[in-house]
C-alpha positions, 0 to 999 in steps of 0.5 A, spaced: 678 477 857 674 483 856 667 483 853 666 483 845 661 490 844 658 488 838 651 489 833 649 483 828 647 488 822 643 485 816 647 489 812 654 490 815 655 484 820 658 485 826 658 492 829 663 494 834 662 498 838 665 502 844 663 502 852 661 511 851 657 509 844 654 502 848 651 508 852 648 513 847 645 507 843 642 505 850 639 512 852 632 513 851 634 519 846 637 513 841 631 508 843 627 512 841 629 512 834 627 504 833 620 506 833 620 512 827 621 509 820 626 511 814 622 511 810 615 513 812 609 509 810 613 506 803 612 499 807 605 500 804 609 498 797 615 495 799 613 490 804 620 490 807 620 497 809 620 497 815 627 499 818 628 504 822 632 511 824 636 506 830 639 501 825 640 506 819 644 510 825 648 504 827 650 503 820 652 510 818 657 510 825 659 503 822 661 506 815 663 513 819 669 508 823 672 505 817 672 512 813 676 515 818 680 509 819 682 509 812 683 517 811 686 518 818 689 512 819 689 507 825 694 512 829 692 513 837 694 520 835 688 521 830 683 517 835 680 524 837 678 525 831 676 518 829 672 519 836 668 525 833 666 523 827 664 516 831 659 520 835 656 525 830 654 519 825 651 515 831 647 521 833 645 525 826 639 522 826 636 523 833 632 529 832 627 526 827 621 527 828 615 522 827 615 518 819 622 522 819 622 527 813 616 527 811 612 531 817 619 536 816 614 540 812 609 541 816 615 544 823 618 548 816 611 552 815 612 554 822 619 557 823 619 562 818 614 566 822 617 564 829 625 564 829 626 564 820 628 561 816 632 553 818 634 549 812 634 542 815 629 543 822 631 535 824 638 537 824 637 543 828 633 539 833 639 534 833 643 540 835 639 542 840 638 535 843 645 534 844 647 540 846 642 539 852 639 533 853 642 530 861 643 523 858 648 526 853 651 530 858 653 524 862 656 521 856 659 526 852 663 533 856 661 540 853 668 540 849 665 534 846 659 536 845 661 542 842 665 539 837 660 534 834 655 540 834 660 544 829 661 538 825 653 537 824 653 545 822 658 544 818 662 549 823 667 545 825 673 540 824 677 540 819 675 539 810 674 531 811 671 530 818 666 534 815 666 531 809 666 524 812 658 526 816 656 531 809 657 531 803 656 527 796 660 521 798 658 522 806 657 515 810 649 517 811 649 517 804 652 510 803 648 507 809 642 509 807 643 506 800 645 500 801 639 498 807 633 502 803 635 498 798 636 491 802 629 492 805 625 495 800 627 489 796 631 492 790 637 492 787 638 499 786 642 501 791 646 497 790 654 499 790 660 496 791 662 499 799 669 497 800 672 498 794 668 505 794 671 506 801 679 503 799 680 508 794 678 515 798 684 519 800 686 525 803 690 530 799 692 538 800 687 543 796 688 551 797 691 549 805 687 545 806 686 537 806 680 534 803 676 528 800 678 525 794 677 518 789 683 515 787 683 514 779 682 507 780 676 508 784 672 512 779 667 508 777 667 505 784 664 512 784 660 512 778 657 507 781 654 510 788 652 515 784 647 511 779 645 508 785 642 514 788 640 517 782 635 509 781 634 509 788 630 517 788 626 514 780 624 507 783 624 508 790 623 514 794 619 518 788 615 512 787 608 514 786 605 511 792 610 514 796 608 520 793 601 519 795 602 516 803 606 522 804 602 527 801 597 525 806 601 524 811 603 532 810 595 534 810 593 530 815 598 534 820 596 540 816 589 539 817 590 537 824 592 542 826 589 549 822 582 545 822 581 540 827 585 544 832 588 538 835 592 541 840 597 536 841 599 536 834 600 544 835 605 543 841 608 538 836 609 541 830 609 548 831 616 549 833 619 553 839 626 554 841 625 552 848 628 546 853 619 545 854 618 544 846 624 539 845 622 535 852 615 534 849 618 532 842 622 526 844 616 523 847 614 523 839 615 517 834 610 514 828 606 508 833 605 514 838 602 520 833 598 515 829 595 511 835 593 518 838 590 521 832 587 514 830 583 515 838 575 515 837 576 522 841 578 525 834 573 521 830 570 526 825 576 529 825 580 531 818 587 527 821 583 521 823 579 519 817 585 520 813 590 516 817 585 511 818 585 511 810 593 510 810 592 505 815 587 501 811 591 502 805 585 506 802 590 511 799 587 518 795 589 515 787 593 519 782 587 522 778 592 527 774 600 527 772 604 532 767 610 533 765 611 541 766 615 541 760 609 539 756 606 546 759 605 553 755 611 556 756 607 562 760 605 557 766 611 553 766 616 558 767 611 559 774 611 552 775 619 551 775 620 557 779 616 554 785 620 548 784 626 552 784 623 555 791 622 553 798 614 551 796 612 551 804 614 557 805 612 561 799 606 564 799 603 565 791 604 556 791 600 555 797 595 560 793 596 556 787 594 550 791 589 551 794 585 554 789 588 548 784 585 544 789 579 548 790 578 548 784 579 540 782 574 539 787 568 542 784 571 539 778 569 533 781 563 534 784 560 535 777 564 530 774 561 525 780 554 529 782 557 528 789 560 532 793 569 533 793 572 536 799 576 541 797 581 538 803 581 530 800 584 533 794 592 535 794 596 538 788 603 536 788 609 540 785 616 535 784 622 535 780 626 527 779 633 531 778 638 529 773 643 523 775 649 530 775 644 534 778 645 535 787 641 537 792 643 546 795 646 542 801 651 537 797 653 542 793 659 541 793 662 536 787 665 529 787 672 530 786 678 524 783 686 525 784 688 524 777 695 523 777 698 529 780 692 532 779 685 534 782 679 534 778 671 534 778 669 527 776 664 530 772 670 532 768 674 526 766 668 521 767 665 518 760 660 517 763 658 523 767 660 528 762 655 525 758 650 527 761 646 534 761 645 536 769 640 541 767 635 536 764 630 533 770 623 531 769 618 536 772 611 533 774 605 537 777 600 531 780 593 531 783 591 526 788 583 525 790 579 520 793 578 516 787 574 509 786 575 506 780 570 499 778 575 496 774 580 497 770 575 499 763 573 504 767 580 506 770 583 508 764 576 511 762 576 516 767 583 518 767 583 520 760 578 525 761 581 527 768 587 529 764 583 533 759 578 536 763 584 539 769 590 541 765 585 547 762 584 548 770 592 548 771 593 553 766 588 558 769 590 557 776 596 559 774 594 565 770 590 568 775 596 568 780 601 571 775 596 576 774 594 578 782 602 578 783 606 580 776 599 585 772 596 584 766 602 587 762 607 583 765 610 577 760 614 571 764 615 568 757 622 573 757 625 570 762 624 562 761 630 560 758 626 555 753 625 561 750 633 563 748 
């Protein structure tokens, strides 16, 4: 009798998985991923948050498997199709870097100067990694290899094999809600997978084949849809979250342009090279924080701000606002760098820094002790609208309707409803803040937010007046004002 291959999943049960697929889960490119996060440090917050890329991995190739079966059928015929969508969802992930996507900012300010501008960086690494990598060349032949690289990029393979690996029903998507939400110890993400994944079909659009929902499975949709939307508000924009990874960021930056830690140099400042790719799987969350915690780099700005984010001595939230609530001069440039690419836009990172500059001063008038401008971090952010998808996902949910093929947001009630251009739109400032209790917490923050709004309002005037001239009135292009 042949060996049963089989994963105990928390969250899907058992999990089969092929001799080939045993062996890429067992290369040290795969292994590598049990010791990076999904979800970076919200473990500080959500206790149970502590899984990782490597289950989060197996589950996506789990879900990829019963879509291709229930949209391809269980035809041998259709196996070379099933087995490349296998394999991209196993290895999506693998070219995360340490604390996933949180540190991707930190290689996205380095890119556009070195090879220009890369959407998604860990995908790109992905790429490179299964193109090059000797273990996976042992596996998977350059044919195969190619094909799951076009389908990663979005290249190859047909309308639903791509849609399988992305798209806003993709089996990532649907494999991270259900374990963020389990290990998070929430009910957010929550939906009802094998309903949603039964009454996904195929049908023949413009020449081509594409993914749909049945009619009956539209609120199986809708339900997916509210569970993503809760899980980004609760979990994911969550305000430590916000915080840890704020700090997280800096402190790589620091490390980097002030410290000059070299290894943080050859890790974040990516090169489109074998030698830069071998040096960046040696990487993962435990190594980078136990060498920047090493009493070598005491003193330096990484260190001290790693050490706070190990003993939970977090910067606090010193000021939030609703740019809705912003003159409408400032708030215009304010949504547009939201809109924007923030790390690689110039007048931002000017906008921040002199923000923080100035905040830092602010400080320490208000405290008649010093604030380093560094420990002080301004954070620009949208919670985007329940209809609203992210550049990548543009695509829209489509519903078979009888004979007809409609967007859900068409004939669904519920999502018609619903305005896609309203979002909150936030500017925060976080600071190393103590308070001595609650009484002088809410004192504090009240005159925080009296004092630094006017400081917000006049740093983005300045940056308007250095890039658009004294004459120049943005308040004619903000759609508020139509």
């Amino acid at each position: 009798m042949a060996h049963k291959r089989e994963i105990r999943d928390p969250i899907h049960g058992f999990v089969e998985r092929t001799e080939t697929v045993e062996k890429l889960i067992d290369t040290s490119v795969f292994q590598r991923l049990r010791n990076i996060r999904q979800l970076a440090m919200a473990n500080l917050v959500y206790p149970g948050a502590i899984h990782t890329r490597f289950e989060h991995s197996i589950g996506t190739m789990y879900i990829a498997e019963k879509l291709a079966r229930q949209l391809f059928g269980e035809d041998d015929t259709e196996e070379e199709k099933r087995k490349k969508v296998r394999y991209a969802a196993l290895l999506h992930d693998i070219g995360h870097g340490p604390f996933s996507h949180v540190s991707e900012s930190v290689l996205k300010s380095t890119i556009k100067s070195k090879t220009g501008n890369i959407e998604e960086i860990h995908e790109e690494i992905t790429c490179k990694i299964i193109e090059c990598n000797p273990e996976i060349s042992k596996l998977l032949s350059q044919y195969e290899r190619e094909n799951i690289i076009g389908l990663l990029r979005g290249e190859g393979g047909d309308k639903v094999e791509k849609q399988i690996v992305s798209s806003p029903l993709d089996a990532d998507k649907q494999d991270y809600l259900l374990r963020d939400s389990y290990f998070c110890g929430v009910k957010y993400g929550v939906f009802d997978l094998d309903r949603l994944i039964n009454e996904l079909r195929t049908v023949e659009d413009q020449g081509e084949n594409i993914l749909v929902a049945s009619q009956d499975g539209m609120y199986a949709v809708e339900q997916f849809v509210i569970a993503k939307y809760h899980m980004h508000r609760q979990v994911y924009g969550h305000r430590i979250r916000l915080i840890t990874d704020s700090m997280i960021v800096r402190a790589l930056k620091l490390g980097i342009n002030e410290d000059n830690l070299q290894f943080l140099k050859d890790l974040y400042e990516y090169e489109d090279s074998s030698d830069y790719i071998n040096n960046y799987l040696k990487w993962n969350d435990i190594r980078l924080t136990s060498e920047i915690l090493n009493e070598e780099y005491k003193g330096k700005y990484a260190h001290d701000i790693f050490k706070r984010l190990t003993e939970r001595r977090l910067l606090k939230r010193i000021f939030r606002k609703n740019i809705e609530s912003i003159e409408a001069n400032e708030r215009f440039f304010l949504i547009e760098w939201i809109k924007e690419k923030n790390e690689q836009k110039d007048t931002y990172m000017r906008f921040k820094e002199n923000l923080e500059s100035k905040v830092a001063k602010y400080l320490s008038g208000f405290f008649k002790d010093e604030i380093d401008k560094n420990y002080v971090i301004s954070n620009i952010y949208a919670m985007k609208s329940l209809k609203k998808k992210p550049k990548k996902d543009d695509e829209k949910i489509k519903i078979l309707d009888g004979s007809r093929i409609e967007n859900i947001e068409d004939i669904s009630t519920l999502l018609r409803s619903i305005d896609s251009s309203l979002e909150d739109r936030f500017i925060d400032v976080y600071a190393p803040i103590v308070y001595s209790d609650e009484t002088d917490k809410k004192r504090k923050l009240t005159q925080f937010e009296k004092d630094i709004e006017p400081i917000v309002v006049e740093t983005v005037n300045e940056i308007i007046k250095e890039i658009e001239g004294d004459n120049h009135d943005p308040r004619k292009n903000d759609p508020a004002n139509h």
